[in-house]
C-alpha positions in Angstrom: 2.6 -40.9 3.9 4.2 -37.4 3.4 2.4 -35.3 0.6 2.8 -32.0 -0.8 0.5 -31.0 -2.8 0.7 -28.1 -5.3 -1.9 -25.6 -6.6 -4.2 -27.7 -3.6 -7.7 -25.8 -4.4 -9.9 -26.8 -1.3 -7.7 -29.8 -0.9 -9.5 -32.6 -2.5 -6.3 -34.7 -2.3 -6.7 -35.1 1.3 -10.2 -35.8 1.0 -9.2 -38.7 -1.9 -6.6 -40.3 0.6 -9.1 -39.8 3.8 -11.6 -42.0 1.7 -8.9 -44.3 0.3 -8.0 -44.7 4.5 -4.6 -44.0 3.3 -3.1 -42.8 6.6 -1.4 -38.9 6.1 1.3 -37.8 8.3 2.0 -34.7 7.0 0.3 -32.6 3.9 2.2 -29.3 3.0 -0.2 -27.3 0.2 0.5 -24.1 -2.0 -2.6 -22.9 -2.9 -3.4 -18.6 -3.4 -6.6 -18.4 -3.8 -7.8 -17.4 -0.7 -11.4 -19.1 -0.2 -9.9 -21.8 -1.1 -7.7 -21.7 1.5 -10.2 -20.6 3.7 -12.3 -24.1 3.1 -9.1 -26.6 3.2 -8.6 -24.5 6.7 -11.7 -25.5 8.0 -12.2 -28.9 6.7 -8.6 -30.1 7.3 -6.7 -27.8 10.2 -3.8 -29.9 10.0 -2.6 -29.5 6.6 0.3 -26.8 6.8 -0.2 -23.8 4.1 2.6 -22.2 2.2 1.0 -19.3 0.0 2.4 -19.3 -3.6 4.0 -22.4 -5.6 6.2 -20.0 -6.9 7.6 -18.3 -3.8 8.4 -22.0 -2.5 11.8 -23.3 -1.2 11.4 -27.1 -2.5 14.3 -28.0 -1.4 12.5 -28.7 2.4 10.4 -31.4 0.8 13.0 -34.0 0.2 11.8 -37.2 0.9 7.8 -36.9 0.1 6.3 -40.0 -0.7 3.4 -38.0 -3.0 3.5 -35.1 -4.8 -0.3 -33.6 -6.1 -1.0 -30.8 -8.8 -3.9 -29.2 -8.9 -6.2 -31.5 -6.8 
């Protein structure tokens, strides 16, 4: 499953799917707060960060099976 996940917080999304053993091949997150950032970093170094929602070129994300706000 491809997800992108917006305003991703410590990345709870993840965590929902990991538990759900929903397999992840690729999580993108926009998230700014930076100790949030900082915790999704360490719990989850394969999630790809991309700074603000608003700064973001969506169209790179066709064809994501999930999309998350505010997990």
């Amino acid at each position: 499953m491809r997800v992108l996940s917006l305003f991703d917080g410590i990345s709870c999304g993840m965590a929902a799917l990991e538990r759900a053993d929903i397999p992840v091949e690729a999580y993108d997150a926009f998230e700014i707060d930076k100790y949030a950032v900082t915790v999704s970093e360490k719990n989850y170094p394969q999630i790809r960060h991309h700074g603000n929602v608003f700064d973001g070129d969506f169209r790179k994300f066709k064809g994501y099976d999930l999309l998350l706000g505010g997990s």
